[in-house]
DRENLUM-71952 format. One record per residue: x, y, z of N, C-alpha, C in turn; residue in one letter; residue number from 1. Coordinates in steps of 0.2 Angstrom, whole numbers, plus 5000, padded with zeros to 4 digits. Layout:
N
DRENTI    n.X    n.Y    n.Z   ca.X   ca.Y   ca.Z    c.X    c.Y    c.Z   res     n
DRENTI      X      Y      Z      X      Y      Z      X      Y      Z     A   NUM
...
***
This chain:
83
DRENTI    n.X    n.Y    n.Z   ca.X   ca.Y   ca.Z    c.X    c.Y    c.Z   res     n
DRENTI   4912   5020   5164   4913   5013   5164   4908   5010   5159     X     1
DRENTI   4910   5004   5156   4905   5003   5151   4899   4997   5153     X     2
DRENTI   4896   4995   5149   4892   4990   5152   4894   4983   5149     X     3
DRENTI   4893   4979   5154   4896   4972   5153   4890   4968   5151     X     4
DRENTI   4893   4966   5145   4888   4959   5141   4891   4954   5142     X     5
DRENTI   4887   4948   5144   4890   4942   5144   4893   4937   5137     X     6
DRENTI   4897   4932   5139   4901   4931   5131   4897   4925   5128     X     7
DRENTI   4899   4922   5124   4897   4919   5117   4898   4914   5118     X     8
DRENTI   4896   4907   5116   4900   4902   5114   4897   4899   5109     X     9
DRENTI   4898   4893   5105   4897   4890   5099   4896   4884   5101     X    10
DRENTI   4893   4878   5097   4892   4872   5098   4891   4868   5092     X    11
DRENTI   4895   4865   5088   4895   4861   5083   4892   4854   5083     X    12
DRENTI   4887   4851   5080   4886   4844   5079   4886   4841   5073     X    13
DRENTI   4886   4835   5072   4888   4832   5066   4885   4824   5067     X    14
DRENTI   4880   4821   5061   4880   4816   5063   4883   4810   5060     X    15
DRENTI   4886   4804   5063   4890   4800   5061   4885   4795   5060     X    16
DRENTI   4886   4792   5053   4882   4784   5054   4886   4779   5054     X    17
DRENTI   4881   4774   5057   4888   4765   5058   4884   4762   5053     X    18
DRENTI   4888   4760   5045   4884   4756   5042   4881   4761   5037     X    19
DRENTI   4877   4759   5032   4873   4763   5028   4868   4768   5027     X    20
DRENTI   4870   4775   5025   4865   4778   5027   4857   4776   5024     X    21
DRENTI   4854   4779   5029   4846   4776   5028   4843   4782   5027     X    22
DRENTI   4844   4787   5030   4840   4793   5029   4843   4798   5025     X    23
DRENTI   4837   4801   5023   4842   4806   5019   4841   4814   5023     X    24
DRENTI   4837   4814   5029   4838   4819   5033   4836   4817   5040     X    25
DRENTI   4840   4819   5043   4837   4822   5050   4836   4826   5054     X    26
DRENTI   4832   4828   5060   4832   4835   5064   4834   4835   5068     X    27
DRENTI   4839   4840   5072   4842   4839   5080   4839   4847   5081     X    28
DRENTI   4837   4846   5089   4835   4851   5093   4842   4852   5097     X    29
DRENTI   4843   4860   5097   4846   4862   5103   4842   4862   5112     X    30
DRENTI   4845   4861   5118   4842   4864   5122   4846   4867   5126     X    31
DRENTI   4844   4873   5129   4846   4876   5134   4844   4875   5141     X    32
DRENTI   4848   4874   5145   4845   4872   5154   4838   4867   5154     X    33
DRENTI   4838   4862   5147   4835   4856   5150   4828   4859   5146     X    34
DRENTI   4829   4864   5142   4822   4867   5137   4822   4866   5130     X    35
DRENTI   4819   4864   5125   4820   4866   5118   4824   4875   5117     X    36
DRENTI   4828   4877   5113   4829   4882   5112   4830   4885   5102     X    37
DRENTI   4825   4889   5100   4822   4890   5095   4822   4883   5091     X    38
DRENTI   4822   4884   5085   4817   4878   5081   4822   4871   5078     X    39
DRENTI   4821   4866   5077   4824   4860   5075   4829   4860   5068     X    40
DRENTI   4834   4858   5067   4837   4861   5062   4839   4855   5059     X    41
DRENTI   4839   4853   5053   4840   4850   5045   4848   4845   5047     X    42
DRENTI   4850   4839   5049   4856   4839   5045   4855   4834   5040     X    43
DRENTI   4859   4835   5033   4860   4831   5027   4866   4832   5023     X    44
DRENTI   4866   4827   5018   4871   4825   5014   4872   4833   5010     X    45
DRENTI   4869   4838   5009   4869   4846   5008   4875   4847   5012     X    46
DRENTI   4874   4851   5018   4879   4853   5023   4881   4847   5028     X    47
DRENTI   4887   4841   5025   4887   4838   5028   4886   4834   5034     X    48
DRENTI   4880   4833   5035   4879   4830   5043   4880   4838   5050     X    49
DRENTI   4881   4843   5045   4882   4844   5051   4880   4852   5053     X    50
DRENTI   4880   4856   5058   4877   4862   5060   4881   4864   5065     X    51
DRENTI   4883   4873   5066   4885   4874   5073   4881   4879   5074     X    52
DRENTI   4877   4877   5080   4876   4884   5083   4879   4888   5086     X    53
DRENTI   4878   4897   5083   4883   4901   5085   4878   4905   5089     X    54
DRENTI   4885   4910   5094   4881   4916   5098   4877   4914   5102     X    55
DRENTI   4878   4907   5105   4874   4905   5112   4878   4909   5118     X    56
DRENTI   4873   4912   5120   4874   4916   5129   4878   4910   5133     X    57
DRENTI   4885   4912   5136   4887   4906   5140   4882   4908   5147     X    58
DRENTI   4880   4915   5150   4875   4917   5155   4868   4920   5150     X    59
DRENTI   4863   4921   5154   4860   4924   5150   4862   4934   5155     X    60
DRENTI   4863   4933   5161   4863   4939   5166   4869   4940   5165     X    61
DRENTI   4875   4945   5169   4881   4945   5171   4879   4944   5179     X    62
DRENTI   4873   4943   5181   4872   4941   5189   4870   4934   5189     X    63
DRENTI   4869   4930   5185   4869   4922   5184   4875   4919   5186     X    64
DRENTI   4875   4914   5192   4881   4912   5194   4884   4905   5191     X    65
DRENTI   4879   4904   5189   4881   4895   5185   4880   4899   5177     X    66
DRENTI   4883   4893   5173   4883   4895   5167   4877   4892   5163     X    67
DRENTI   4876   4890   5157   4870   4889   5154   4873   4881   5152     X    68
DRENTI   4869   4875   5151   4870   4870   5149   4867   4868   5142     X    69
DRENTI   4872   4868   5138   4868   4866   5131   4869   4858   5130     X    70
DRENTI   4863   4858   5127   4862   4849   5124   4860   4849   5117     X    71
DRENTI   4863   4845   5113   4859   4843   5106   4857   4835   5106     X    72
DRENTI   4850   4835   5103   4846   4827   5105   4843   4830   5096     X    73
DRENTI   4843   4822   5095   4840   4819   5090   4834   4819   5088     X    74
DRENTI   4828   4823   5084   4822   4824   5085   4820   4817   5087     X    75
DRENTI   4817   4815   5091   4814   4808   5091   4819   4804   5099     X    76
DRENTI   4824   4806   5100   4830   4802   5105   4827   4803   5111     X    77
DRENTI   4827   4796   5114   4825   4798   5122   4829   4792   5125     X    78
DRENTI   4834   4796   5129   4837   4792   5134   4844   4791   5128     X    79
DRENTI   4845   4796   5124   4852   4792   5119   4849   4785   5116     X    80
DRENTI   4842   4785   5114   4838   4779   5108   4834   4784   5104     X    81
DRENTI   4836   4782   5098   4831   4787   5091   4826   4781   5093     X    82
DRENTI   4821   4784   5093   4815   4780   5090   4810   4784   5084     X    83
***
C-alpha cells in the first residue's frame, strides 16, 4: 500500500485600484490558520498586481479533520483598512 500525502491547492491575488494608482508597490502577507505564512510578497506594475501562491497543503496531516484556511491581507490592513 502506498503512503498518503495530502493534496495541493493554489491561491491567487491581485490588486485592483479605484482611481489612480499611487503606489508603485505593495506587500500582501499570506496566512495560514490565522498565522503569517512565510515572507511578504511584492505586487507591482512588473508582475501585474498580482501573485499566486502554489503548493499550499489543503491539511497539513492525513489525520487533520478540518482543512487549512488561507487569508491574504495587505501588509499594513487591519479589519479590511490599509493604513
Amino acid at each position: 500500500m502506498g503512503v498518503l500525502t495530502p493534496g495541493t491547492t493554489q491561491l491567487k491575488v491581485s490588486k485592483t485600484w479605484a482611481g489612480e494608482v499611487t503606489e508603485t508597490e505593495v506587500q500582501v502577507q499570506l496566512y495560514k490558520n490565522g498565522e503569517p505564512e512565510g515572507s511578504a510578497v511584492a505586487l507591482n506594475e512588473e508582475n501585474g498586481w498580482t501573485h499566486t501562491f502554489e503548493q499550499l497543503p489543503v491539511v497539513d496531516t492525513i489525520q487533520q479533520a478540518q482543512g487549512n484556511v488561507y487569508e491574504i491581507k495587505e501588509v499594513g490592513e487591519a479589519d479590511g483598512i490599509i493604513t
